[in-house]
C-alpha positions, 0 to 999 in steps of 0.5 A: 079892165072890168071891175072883179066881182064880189069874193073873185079875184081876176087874173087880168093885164094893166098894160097898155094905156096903164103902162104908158101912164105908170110903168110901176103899176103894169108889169108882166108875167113869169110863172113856175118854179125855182132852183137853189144852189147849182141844181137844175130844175126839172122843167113844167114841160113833158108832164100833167102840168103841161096844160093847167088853165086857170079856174076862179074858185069862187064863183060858181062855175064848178061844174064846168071844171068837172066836165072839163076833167071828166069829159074833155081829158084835162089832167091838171088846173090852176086853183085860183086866188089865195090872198095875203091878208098881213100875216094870213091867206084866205081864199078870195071868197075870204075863207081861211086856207085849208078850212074853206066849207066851198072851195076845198071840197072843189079841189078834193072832187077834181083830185078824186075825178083824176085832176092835178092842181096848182095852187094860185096865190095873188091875182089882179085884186090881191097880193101873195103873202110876201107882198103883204107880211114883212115877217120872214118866218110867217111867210114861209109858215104861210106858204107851207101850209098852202103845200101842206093842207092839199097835198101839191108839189107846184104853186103859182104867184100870181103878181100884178099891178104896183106889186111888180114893183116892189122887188124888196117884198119879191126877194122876201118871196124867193128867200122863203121859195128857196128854204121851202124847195130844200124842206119839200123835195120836187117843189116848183112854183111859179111867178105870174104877171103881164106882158105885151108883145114887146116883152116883160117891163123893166120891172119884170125883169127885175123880178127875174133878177130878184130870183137869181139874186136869192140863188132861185131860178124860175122854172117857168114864166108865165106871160099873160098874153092878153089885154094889150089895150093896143088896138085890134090885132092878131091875138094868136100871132101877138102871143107867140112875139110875146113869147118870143120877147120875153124868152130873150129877156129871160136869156139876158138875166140867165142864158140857161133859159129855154122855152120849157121855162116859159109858160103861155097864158091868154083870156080866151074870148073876148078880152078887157080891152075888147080884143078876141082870142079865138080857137083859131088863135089857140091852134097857133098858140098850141102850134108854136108851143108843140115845136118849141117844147114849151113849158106849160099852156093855161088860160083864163078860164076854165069858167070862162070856157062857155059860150054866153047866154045871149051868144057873141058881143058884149064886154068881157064876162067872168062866166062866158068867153063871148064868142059862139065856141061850145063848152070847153072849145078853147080846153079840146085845143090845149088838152092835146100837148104834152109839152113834149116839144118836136110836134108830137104832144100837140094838136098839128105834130107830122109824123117825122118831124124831128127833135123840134119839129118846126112850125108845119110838123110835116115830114120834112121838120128834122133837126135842120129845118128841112133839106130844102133851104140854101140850094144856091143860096149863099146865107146860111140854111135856116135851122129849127134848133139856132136861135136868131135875132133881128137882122140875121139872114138865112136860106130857106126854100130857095129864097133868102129871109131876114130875121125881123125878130128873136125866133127859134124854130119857127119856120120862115114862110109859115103862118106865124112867121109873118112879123118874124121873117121877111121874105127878101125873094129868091136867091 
């Protein structure tokens, strides 16, 4: 990964090659929000926070975070990064939370333009403050003046690295999450951390674990689909296994866990690792998102979201995507989904594409996946609202398929469905 530049604190992925070599230190990524007790969460989905990209608040990038509000339609953001310094939080620009002469100004112009915000805390180069205070009181304080000094009802944790790890500061994290849900009602907060197309690590799993241990349920996780460092590969595609992946391994902690619980998050353009995340796999991300209900769609970054001075090539910049999209490309394909699910929040729902909507948000994606799958078939139709799993075999336009991986709604035969279901021919 490229080395933060001075006062920034990056998302990135240390997976790949790092996980090989040190599981511990790479992890992967969980977002949003919690419950106590045996109250259900509302979901991040249906809402302004559906799409809520990630802004680096330090480095100098404002105006295109503006235009991005003011002429490209985006209704919420992620404010990215408070750090834990021992018992206190600064802003990765080192200026104290809450008296920031750059960075509060910033959030106070988005609010007045129409912008929500998520606060973000952590990142690729700091911890939030559970990671770096052992003080349960102080932790709690230090959270709730994040809350309290803007205003906002929804925070990110963004936890990478060794951090992932270590589940006794993550349980000081839920406990202070859980008191601090009961004395602000409509609180939801997210865990954000790496993730490959196979899923989360053992350790982020454990952080799922962490939380229902406290009597926390995460409202939504949110995966970083990007820097695999695996080789070249379809980024659009490998973010919808990853999805996939990791809804399973959430299902196998807490089996109420849907896609409006999990959060989908790329590097648009040119990744660490060399890999490209085009607006081509935006639309695919979008797509599966929209028919799944998914509960949130961000990105790294809004500042990112510009084409670079000297056009396509070169390594992973903080201020350009890389590739020769205009400004603002890879916002005008998330803007559009509401999170609503069933095709009709995004960019490619059908007219009467049913409660889910299936994958072609075409007229025939009702709640059953069409009417043309089984005829003389002996496997079961395919169904947009079932979940599958590897080996299971279905019928679908006449011909039998066979469930490659976990799935649920996406339509065998469609774009994104080729490492999902294999088409075994007709029946």
């Amino acid at each position: 990964m490229t080395t933060p530049a001075p006062g920034r604190r990056r998302m990135a992925v240390r997976s790949g090659a790092l996980l090989v070599a040190a599981i511990a230190a790479t992890a992967t990524a969980l977002a949003h929000g919690a419950w106590a007790g045996s109250a259900t969460p509302a979901a991040a989905g249906s809402s302004v926070f559906s799409v809520a990209p990630y802004v680096d608040m330090s480095n100098g990038q404002e105006p295109v975070l503006d235009t991005a509000i003011t002429g490209h339609g985006l209704k919420a953001y992620t404010a990215a990064f408070v750090i834990g310094t021992g018992c206190n939080q600064e802003w990765g620009d080192t200026l104290p939370v809450g008296n920031d002469s750059y960075t509060d100004p910033e959030i106070a112009r988005a609010k007045s333009e129409g912008a929500s915000v998520i606060i973000s805390s952590g990142g690729a180069a700091g911890e939030p403050l559970a990671w770096t205070c052992t003080n349960q009181s102080a932790i709690q304080a230090g959270y709730q003046a994040i809350i309290s000094d803007y205003g906002v009802k929804q925070l990110d944790f963004d936890v990478e690295g060794a951090a992932v790890a270590d589940q006794t500061s993550a349980t000081r994290h839920f406990t202070a999450m859980k008191a601090l849900q009961a004395a602000n009602p409509g609180l939801q907060f997210s865990m954000t951390l790496p993730v490959l197309p196979s899923g989360l690590t053992q350790d982020g799993v454990n952080i799922l674990t962490s939380a229902k241990n406290v009597g926390v349920k995460i409202n939504v996780v949110n995966i970083m689909t990007m820097d695999y460092y695996q080789g070249s590969q379809d980024m659009g595609a490998a973010a919808v296994k990853a999805a996939q992946s990791t809804l399973a391994q959430m299902k196998s902690v807490d089996s109420s866990y849907t896609y409006a619980n999990l959060g989908i998050t790329p590097m648009i353009g040119v990744n660490d690792d060399g890999s490209v995340f085009t607006t081509a796999n935006a639309a695919t991300v979008e797509q599966f998102a929209s028919s799944n209900g998914v509960g949130r769609l961000a990105y790294w970054s809004v500042d990112r979201d510009q084409p670079c001075p000297g056009g396509t090539g070169g390594g992973a910049s903080s201020t350009c995507s890389g590739v020769g999209d205009a400004k603002l490309a890879f916002a005008d394909k998330f803007v559009p989904y509401t999170g609503s699910g069933g095709g009709t929040g995004g960019t490619t729902g059908g007219t009467t594409g049913g409660t889910t909507g299936g994958t072609t948000g075409g007229t025939t994606g009702g709640t059953t996946g069409g009417t043309t799958g089984g005829g003389t078939c002996s496997a079961a139709p395919w169904s947009s609202t079932t979940s599958y799993v590897p080996n299971d075999v279905v019928s679908y336009n006449g011909h039998k398929w066979t469930s490659l991986y976990w799935s649920t709604g996406v339509t065998p035969g469609s774009a994104i469905a080729w490492n999902i279901w294999k088409d075994d021919g007709a029946c």
